[in-house]
C-alpha positions, 0 to 999 in steps of 0.5 A: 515649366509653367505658364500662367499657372498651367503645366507645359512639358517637353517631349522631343519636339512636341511641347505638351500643355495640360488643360484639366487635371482630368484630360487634355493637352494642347500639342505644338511643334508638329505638321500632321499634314506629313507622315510622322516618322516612327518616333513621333507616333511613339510620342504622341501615342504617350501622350494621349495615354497621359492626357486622352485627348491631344489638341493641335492648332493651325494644321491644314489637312487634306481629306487624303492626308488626314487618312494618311496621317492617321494609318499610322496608328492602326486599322482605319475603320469606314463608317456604315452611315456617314459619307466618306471623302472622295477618294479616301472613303475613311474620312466620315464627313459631319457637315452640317449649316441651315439645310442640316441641322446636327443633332449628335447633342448626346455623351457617347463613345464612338462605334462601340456597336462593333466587337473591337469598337476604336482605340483612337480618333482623329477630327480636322475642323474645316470650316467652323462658325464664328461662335458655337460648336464646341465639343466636350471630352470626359474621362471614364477612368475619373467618372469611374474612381470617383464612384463610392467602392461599394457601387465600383464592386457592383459593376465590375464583372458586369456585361452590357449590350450594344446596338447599332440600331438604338441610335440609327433606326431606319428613320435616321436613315430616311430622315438624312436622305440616306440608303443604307445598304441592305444588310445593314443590320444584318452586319451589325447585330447587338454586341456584348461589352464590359460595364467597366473596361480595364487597361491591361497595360496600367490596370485601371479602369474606366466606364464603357457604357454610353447613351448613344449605344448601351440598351441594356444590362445582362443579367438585370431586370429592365428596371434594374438596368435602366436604373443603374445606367440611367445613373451612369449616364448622368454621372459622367455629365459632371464637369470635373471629369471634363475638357472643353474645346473652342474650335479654330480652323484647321485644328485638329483632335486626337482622343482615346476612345476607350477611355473618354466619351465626348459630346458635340454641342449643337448650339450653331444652326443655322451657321456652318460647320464640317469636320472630318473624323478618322477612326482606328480600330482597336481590340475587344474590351477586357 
């Protein structure tokens, strides 16, 4: 049916309400804060292959169950640089007020510095300023299909590196008081992805490269390669491939991370702001 103009489907239980033609949905009629049962994940997992990003308002959520709730979709991975939750060392904690300034300011996808970087990303909002803090989500399939035929055939079949240690050098670390373990980076050396991933189970296909992560292209001179992703980089940052999100507490969002990139705005110092993020690990990029 549609509400003011925009489109709300049924599935099951779960009432589904596009935002952009590109991505993004408003979920209700379900409580996160309970293990769902195997037809729900079936649900929600259809879902966000539609829409990519999947938002539900008013969830209270324990760090535990947060953790709880998103095992259910997969192997949780633990991040090398963010603390976890006691007790649930899964669960990353971003919290930032007047002490500590965020700066994650920049289009990315997460953990793409790792062979088989996450399929899926679950963030709880906690405590959320008043005004500021949204966060913006893009769809690297539209970023892709909206690029001319000839420049689509110059990226497929090219390959990029990834590095953890582009955008957390030894600095980050001291800067954010934090130690890291020794063999820090021993444990995440460079990494060699597809420029453009494909979904082997549709066939289309989507962007993977992104600021936070991507230094170079195989096979290209520096100049080439930061010519052409320096492009890419910019490309995404058009509106029409994008969803925004005005945060409440207690909601919760769930996105693909092998389709989209995202971008927190840091526009809220000195307020306060802390969200737990859960990753599930996915499969190698094809």
């Amino acid at each position: 049916m549609t509400k003011r103009g925009v489109m709300t489907t049924r599935a099951d239980s779960l009432s589904l309400t596009r935002m952009t033609p590109a991505l993004g949905a408003i979920v209700a009629g379900i409580d996160l804060s309970i293990i769902p049962s195997k037809q729900a994940v079936e649900l929600m997992t259809s879902a966000l292959d539609e829409h990519l990003v999947l938002f539900f308002r008013g969830q209270r959520l324990t760090p535990r169950q947060q953790r709880d709730f998103t095992a259910q979709f997969g192997l949780l991975y633990a991040h090398p640089f963010y603390p976890g939750a006691q007790g649930a060392v899964e669960v990353m904690i971003l919290d930032y007020d007047e002490h500590r300034k965020s700066a994650q300011n920049a289009w990315h996808a997460d953990v793409t510095f790792i062979e088989t970087p996450p399929h899926i990303e679950i963030l709880f909002g906690e405590i959320i300023p008043p005004t500021g803090g949204d966060t913006l989500w893009a769809s690297m399939y539209t970023a892709y299909e909206a690029l001319s035929l000839s420049f689509r055939q110059l990226l497929d079949g090219l390959y990029a590196v990834h590095d953890f240690a582009k955008d957390f050098p030894p600095a980050r670390f001291l800067a954010s008081d934090v130690t890291p373990p020794s063999d820090v980076y021993k444990r995440h050396p460079p990494v060699v992805h597809p420029v453009v991933r494909t979904n082997t189970a549709t066939g289309r296909k989507g962007l993977f490269v992104n600021a936070s992560f991507t230094t170079y292209l195989q096979g290209m001179s520096r100049r080439e390669s930061d010519a052409i992703l320096a492009f890419l980089f910019e490309h995404l940052q058009q509106p029409e491939f994008h969803v925004r999100w005005h945060w409440q507490c207690g909601d919760v969002v769930m996105w693909d991370n092998r389709w989209t990139q995202h971008y927190a705005v840091s526009d809220y110092f000195p307020l306060h702001r802390r969200v737990h993020r859960v990753s599930v690990l996915g499969d190698r990029p094809v």
